[in-house]
C-alpha positions as CSV (number, residue, x, y, z in Angstrom):
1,X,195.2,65.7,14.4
2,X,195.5,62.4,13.8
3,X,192.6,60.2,12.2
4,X,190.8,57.6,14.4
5,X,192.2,54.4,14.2
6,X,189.3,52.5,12.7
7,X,189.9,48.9,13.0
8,X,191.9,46.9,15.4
9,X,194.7,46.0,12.9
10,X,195.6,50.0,12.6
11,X,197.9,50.9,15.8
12,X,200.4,53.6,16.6
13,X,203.7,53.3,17.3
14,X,206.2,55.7,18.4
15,X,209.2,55.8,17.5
16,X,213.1,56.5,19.8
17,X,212.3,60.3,18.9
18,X,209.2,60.4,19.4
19,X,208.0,60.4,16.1
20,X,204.2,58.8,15.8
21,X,203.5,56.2,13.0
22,X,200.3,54.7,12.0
23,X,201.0,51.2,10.6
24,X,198.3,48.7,9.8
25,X,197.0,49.6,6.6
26,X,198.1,49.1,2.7
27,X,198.2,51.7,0.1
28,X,195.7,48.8,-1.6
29,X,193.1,49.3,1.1
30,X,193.8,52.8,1.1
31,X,193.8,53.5,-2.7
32,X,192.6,50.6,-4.0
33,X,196.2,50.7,-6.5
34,X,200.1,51.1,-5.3
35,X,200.7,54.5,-3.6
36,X,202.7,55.2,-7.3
37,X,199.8,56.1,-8.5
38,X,199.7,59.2,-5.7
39,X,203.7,60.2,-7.0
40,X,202.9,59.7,-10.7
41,X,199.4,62.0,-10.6
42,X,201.2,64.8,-8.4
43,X,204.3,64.8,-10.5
44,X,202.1,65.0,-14.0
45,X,200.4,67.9,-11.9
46,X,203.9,69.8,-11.4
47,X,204.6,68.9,-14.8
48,X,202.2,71.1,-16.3
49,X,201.3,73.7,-13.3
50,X,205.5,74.8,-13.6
51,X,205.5,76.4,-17.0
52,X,203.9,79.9,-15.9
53,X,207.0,80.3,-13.8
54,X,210.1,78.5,-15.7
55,X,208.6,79.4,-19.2
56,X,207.7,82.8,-18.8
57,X,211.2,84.2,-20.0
58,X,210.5,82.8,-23.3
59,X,207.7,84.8,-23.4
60,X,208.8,88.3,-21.4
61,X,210.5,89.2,-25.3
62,X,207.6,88.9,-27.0
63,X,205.1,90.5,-24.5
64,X,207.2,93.8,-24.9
65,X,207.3,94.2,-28.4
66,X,203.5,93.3,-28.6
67,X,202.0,96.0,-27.0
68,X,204.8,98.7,-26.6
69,X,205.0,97.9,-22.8
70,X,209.2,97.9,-21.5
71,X,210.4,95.0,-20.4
72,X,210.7,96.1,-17.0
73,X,207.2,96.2,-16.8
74,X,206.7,92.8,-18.1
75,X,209.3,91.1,-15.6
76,X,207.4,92.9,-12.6
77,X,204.5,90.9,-13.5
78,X,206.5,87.4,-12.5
79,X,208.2,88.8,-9.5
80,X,203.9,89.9,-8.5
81,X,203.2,86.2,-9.7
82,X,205.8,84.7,-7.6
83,X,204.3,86.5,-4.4
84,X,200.8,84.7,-5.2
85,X,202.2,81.3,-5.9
86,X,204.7,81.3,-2.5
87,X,202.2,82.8,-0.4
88,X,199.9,80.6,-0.3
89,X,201.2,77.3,0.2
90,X,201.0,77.9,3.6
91,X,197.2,78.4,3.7
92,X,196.7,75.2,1.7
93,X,198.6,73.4,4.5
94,X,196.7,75.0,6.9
95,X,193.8,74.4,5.7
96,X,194.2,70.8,4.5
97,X,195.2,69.9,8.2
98,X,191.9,70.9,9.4
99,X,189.6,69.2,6.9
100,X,188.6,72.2,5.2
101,X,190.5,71.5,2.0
102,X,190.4,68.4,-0.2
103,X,193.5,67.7,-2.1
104,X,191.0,67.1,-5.4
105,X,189.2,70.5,-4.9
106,X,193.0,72.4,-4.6
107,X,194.1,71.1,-7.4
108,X,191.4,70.7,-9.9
109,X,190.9,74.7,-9.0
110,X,194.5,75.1,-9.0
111,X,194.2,74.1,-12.7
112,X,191.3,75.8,-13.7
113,X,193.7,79.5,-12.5
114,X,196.7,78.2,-14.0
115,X,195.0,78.0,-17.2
116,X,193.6,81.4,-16.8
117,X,197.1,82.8,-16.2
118,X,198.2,81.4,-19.7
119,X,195.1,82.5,-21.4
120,X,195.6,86.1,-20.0
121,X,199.2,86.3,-21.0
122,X,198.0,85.5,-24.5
123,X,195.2,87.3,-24.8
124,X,196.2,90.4,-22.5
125,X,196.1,94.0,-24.0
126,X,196.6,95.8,-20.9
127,X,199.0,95.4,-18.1
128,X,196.3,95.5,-15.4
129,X,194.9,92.4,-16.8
130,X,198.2,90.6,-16.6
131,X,198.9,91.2,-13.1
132,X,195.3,90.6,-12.1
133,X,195.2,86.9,-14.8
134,X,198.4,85.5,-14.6
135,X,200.5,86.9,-11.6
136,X,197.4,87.1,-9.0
137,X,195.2,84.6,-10.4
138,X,197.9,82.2,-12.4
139,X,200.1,82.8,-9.2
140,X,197.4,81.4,-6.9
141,X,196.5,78.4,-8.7
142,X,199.7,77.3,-9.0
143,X,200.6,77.7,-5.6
144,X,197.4,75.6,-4.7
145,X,198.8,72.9,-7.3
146,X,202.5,73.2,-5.5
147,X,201.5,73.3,-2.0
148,X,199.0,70.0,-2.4
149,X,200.8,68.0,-4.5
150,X,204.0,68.1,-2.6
151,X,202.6,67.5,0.8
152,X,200.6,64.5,-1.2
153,X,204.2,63.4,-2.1
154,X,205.6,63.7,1.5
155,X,202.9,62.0,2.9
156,X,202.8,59.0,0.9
157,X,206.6,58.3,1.2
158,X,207.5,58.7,4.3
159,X,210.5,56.1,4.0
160,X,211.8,57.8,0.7
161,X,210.7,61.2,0.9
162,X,213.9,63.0,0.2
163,X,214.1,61.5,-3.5
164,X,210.5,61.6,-3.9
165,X,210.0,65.3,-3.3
166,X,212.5,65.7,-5.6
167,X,211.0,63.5,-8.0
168,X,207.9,66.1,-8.1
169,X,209.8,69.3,-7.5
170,X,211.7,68.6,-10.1
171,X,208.8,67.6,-12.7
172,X,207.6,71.8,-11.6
173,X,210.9,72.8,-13.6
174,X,211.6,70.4,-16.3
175,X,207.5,70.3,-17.4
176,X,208.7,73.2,-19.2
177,X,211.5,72.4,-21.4
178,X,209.2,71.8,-24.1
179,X,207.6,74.5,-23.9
180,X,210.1,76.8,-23.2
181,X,212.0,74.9,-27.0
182,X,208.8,75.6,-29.1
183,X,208.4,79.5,-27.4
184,X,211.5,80.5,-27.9
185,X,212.5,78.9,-31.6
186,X,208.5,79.8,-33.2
187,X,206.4,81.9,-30.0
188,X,205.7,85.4,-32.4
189,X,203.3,88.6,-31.8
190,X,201.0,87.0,-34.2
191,X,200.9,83.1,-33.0
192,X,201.2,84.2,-29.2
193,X,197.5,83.8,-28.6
194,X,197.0,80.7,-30.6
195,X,200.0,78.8,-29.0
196,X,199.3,79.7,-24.9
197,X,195.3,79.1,-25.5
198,X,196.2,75.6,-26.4
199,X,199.1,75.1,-23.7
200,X,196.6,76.5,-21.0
201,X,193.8,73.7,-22.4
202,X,196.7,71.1,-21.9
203,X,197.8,72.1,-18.9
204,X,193.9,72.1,-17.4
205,X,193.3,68.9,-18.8
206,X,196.5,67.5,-16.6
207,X,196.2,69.5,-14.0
208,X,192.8,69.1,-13.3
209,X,192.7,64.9,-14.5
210,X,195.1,64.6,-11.8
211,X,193.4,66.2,-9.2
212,X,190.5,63.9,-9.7
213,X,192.3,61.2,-9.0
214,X,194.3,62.8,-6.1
215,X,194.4,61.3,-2.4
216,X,196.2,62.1,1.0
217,X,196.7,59.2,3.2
218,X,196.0,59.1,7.4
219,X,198.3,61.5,9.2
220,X,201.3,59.2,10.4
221,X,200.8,57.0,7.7
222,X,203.6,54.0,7.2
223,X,203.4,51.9,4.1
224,X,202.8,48.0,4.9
225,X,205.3,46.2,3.4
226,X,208.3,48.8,4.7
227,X,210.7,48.0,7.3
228,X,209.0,48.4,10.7
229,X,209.5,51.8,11.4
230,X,211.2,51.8,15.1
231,X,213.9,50.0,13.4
232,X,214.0,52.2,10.2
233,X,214.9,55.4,12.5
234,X,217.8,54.0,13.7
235,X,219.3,51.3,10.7
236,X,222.0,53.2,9.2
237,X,222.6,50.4,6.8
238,X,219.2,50.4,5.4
239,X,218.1,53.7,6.0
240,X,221.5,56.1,5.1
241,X,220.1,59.2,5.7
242,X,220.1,58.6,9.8
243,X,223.5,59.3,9.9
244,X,223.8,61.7,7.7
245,X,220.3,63.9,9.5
246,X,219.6,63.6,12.3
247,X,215.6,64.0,13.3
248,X,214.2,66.6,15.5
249,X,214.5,66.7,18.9
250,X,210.7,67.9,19.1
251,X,207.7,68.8,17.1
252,X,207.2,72.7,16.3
253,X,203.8,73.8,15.8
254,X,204.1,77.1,13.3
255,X,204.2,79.3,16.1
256,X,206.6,77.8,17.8
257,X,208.6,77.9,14.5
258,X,208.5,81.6,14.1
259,X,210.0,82.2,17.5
260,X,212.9,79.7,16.8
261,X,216.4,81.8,16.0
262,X,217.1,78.9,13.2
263,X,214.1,79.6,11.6
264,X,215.9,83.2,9.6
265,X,219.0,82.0,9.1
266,X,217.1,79.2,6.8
267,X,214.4,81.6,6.0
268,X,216.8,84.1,4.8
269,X,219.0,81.6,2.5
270,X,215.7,80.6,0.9
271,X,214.8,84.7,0.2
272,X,218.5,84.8,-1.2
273,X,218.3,81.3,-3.4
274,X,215.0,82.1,-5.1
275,X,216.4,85.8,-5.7
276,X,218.8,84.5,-7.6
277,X,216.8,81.3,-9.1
278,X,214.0,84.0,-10.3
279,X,216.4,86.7,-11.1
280,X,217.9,84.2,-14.2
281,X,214.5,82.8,-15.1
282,X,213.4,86.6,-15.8
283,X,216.3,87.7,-17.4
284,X,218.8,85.2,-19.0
285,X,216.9,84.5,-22.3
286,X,216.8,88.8,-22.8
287,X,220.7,88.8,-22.0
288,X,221.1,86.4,-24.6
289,X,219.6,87.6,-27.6
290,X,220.7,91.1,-26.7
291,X,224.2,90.3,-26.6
292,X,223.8,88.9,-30.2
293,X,223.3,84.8,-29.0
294,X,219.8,84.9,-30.8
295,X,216.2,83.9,-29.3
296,X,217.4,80.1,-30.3
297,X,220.6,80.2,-28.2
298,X,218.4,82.4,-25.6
299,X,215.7,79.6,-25.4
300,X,218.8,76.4,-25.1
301,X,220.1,78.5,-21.8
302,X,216.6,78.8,-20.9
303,X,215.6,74.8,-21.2
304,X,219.1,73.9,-19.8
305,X,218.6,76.0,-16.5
306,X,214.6,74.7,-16.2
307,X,216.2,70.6,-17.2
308,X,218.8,71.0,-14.9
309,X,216.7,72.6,-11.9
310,X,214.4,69.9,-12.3
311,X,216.6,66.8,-12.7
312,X,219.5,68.2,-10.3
313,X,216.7,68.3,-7.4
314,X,216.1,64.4,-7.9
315,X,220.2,63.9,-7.8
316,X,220.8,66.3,-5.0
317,X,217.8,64.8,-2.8
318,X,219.6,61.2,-3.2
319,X,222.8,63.2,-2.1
320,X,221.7,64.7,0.8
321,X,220.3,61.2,2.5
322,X,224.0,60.3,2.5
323,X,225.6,63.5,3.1
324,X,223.7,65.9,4.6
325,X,221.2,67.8,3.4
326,X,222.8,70.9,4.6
327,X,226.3,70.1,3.4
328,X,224.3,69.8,-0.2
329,X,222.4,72.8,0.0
330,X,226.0,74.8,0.6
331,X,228.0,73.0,-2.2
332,X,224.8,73.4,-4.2
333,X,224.9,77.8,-3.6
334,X,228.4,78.1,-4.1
335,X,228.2,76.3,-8.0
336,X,225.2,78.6,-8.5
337,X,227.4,81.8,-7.4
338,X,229.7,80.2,-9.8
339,X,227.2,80.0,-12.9
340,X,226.3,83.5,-12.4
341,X,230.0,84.6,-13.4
342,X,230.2,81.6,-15.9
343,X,226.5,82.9,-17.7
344,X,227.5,86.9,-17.8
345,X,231.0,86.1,-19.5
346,X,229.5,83.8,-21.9
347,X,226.4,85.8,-22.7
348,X,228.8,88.6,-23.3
349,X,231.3,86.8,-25.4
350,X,228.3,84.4,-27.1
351,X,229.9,81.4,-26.2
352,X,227.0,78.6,-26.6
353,X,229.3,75.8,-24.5
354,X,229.6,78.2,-21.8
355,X,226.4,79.5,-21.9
356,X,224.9,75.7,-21.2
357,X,227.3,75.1,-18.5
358,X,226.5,78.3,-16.6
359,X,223.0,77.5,-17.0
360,X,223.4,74.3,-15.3
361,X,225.8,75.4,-12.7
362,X,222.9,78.0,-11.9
363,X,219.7,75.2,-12.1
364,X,221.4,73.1,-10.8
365,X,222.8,75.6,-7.9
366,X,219.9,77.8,-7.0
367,X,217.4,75.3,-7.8
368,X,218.0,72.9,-5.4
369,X,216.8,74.6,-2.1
370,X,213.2,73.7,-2.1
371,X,213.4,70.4,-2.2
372,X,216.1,70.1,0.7
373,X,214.3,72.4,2.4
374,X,211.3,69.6,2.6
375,X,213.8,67.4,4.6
376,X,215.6,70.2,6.6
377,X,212.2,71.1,8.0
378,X,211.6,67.6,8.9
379,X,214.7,66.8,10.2
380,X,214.7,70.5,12.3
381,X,211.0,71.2,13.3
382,X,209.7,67.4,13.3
383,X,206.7,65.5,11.6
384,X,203.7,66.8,12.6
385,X,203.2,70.5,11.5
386,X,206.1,69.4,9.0
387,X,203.4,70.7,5.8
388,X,202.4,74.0,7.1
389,X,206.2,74.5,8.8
390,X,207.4,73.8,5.2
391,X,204.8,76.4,3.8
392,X,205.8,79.5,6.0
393,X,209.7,78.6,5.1
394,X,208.5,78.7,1.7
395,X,207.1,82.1,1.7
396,X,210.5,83.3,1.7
397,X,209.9,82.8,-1.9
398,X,208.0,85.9,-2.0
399,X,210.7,88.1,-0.4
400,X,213.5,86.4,-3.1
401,X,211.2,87.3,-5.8
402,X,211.1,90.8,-5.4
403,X,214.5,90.9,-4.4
404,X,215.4,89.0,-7.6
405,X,213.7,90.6,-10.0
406,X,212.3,93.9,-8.4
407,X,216.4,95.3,-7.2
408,X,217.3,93.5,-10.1
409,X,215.6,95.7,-12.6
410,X,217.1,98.8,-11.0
411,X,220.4,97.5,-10.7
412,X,220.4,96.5,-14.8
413,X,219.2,100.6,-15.6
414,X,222.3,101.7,-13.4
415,X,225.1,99.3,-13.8
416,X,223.9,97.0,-16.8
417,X,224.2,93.4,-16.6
418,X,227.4,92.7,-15.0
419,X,226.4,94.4,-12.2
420,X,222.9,92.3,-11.6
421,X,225.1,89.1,-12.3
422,X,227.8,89.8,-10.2
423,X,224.9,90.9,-7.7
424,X,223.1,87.7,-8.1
425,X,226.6,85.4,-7.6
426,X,227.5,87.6,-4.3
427,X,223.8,86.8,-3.0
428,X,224.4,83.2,-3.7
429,X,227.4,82.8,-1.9
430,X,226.0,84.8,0.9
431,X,223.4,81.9,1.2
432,X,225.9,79.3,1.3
433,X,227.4,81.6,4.2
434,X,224.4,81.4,5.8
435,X,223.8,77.9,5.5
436,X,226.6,76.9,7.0
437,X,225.2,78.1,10.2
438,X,222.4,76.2,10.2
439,X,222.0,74.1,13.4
440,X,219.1,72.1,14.7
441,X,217.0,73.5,17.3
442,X,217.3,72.5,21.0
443,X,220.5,70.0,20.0
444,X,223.4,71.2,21.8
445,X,226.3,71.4,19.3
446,X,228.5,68.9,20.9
447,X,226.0,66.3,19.6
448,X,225.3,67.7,16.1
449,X,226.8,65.4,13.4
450,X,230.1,66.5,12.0
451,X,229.9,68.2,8.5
């Protein structure tokens, strides 16, 4: 629901597709400071909140040799984690629509959980306590962190949204890097607790600091000072993406969403991207110092994949407003089937130059699809549920993780690496099958823009 409009400055407008705006007020009125402020606080958020996922395979090696547990065991735990963190984005759309959430109380206790998941893993002498600290606990916070500060991000820029969703999604990968540097070149048995007791007391401090200071704007909210918004849907000078993506030809509610036949062909190529996304995260820095590369070449690949999921969401977000976000998301799949071949081969034959380029091709590949899928839901199921439509899509997640990592670990004891890597580049390319598919509901095809 929209809020009321409170003074007679602050009208509505609609838009040639319907679409409702709110015009009227400033992010100064609103905030008191530029709506920056709103990107910077929910991209030092994902900065932080992103290391339990993209640095845990600098810490799997060391969490097997500490306590005797297999590394099996160990990688189960992020595949349980991943669950948490994916299924409940949706809840924290859901709720935040209705009032029942504040932004500040999602993410300062999205923070607080976070940190708990890195205290556990440091501190954990059982299993249990891993899977009930960081993959339940750590999983949840993280997922309150991602869900909040995302929708934050859409909502503040809805003229720019595509680059600054990736902006933020990307800051939830490359946060890591350092981390994932100092882990895998000095992270030991003996320092382990030492080391993630003082990431988790950084990673509160940020986390939680930024949630203070976090804010949502109206429903429908268009910045003063942009374009007037009836023009911006149709400029294709100004605005590129029009061409390019075509808004919805309605609003879906979620329920509406879940009885649309678009809705699994994009569900399913998210399940198959963060299969194979996860499936590298748990297992490339392993398959690199096994094969004789060395924990320092292992934690490189590791960084490079994280860096280049990050930064490749900001350049493949400013791609896709000028060619398609769905033409993007299928080039995108097909390099990251690519780097799965490209990372085995090298990992085998302990070449470092291919080794970094694989890792790329793969971040860069299979990292990409949450922050398109931001703007495909948009641009297929309209504005108004677009948080909560975006958070059920997302749940795929959950289904790739345990795809990813779960088959994954069964495929490695039968068939050894080539097989999960040749696995992982066949599931790829199967998503970019499936994404070329992908039509907007309710537009007949004659009047779907050529790819």
């Amino acid at each position: 629901m929209s809020e009321p409009l409170t003074t007679p400055a602050v009208r509505e407008l609609l838009d040639v597709y319907g679409r409702r705006y709110r015009v009227g007020e400033s992010d100064l009125e609103l905030l008191g400071r530029p709506r920056s402020w709103m990107l910077w606080l929910s991209g030092a958020a994902m900065f932080a909140a992103g290391l339990q996922q993209y640095g845990f395979g600098a810490i799997a090696p060391v969490l097997t040799g500490a306590h005797g547990w297999t590394f099996t065991e160990v990688v189960v735990s992020l595949a349980v984690w991943a669950v948490a963190q994916a299924s409940v984005v949706f809840p924290v759309a859901w709720l935040r629509d209705r009032g029942r959430l504040s932004p500040q109380a999602a993410v300062v206790l999205g923070g607080l959980l976070c940190a708990i998941g890195l205290v556990t893993l440091g501190h954990a002498t059982s299993l249990a306590v891993v899977f009930a600290g960081y993959s339940l606990l750590g999983g949840i916070g993280t997922g309150l962190v991602y869900g909040t500060c995302v929708g934050a991000v859409m909502r503040w820029f809805p003229d720019r949204a595509a680059t600054r969703v990736g902006a933020v999604s990307g800051a939830f990968a490359y946060g890591s890097v350092p981390f994932v540097l100092v882990a895998g070149f000095a992270l030991t048995a003996g320092n382990r607790a030492v080391l993630l007791d003082v990431t988790a007391a950084v990673v509160l401090i940020v986390v939680a600091g930024s949630g203070v200071l976090l804010r949502y704007p109206p429903q429908h909210w268009w910045p003063a000072g942009a374009p007037d918004p009836r023009e911006w849907a149709r400029d294709k000078v100004r605005n590129r993406s029009v061409s390019a993506n075509r808004p919805a030809i309605r609003h879906y509610r979620p329920a509406e969403l879940l009885r649309c036949g678009t809705t699994l062909a994009l569900y399913l190529t998210v399940v198959l991207a963060a299969a194979v996304l996860l499936f590298d995260l748990a297992y490339l820095a392993t398959f690199v110092a096994e094969r004789g590369g060395g924990t320092g070449l292992a934690a490189v690949a590791l960084a490079v994949l994280a860096g280049l999921t990050g930064t490749g969401r900001v350049l493949l977000g400013w791609l896709s407003d000028r060619l398609g976000r769905r033409r993007i998301l299928q080039v995108a799949l097909i390099a990251g089937a690519v780097g799965q071949f490209v990372l085995f081969y090298s990992g085998e034959h302990r070449h470092a130059v291919g080794l970094v380029l694989g890792a790329a091709l793969a971040g860069l590949g299979n990292g990409c699809c949450y922050t398109l899928l931001t703007g495909l839901v948009r641009e297929y199921f309209g504005e108004d549920s677009a948080l909560q439509n975006f958070g059920v899509l997302y749940s795929a997640k959950a289904v790739g993780a345990l795809l990813g990592i779960g088959l994954a670990a069964l495929v490695v004891a039968a068939h050894g690496y080539f097989g999960a890597f040749a696995a992982a580049g066949v599931l790829s390319l199967a998503g970019a099958v499936l994404t070329g598919r992908l039509a907007q509901p309710g537009r007949p095809k004659s009047l779907l823009p050529a790819r």
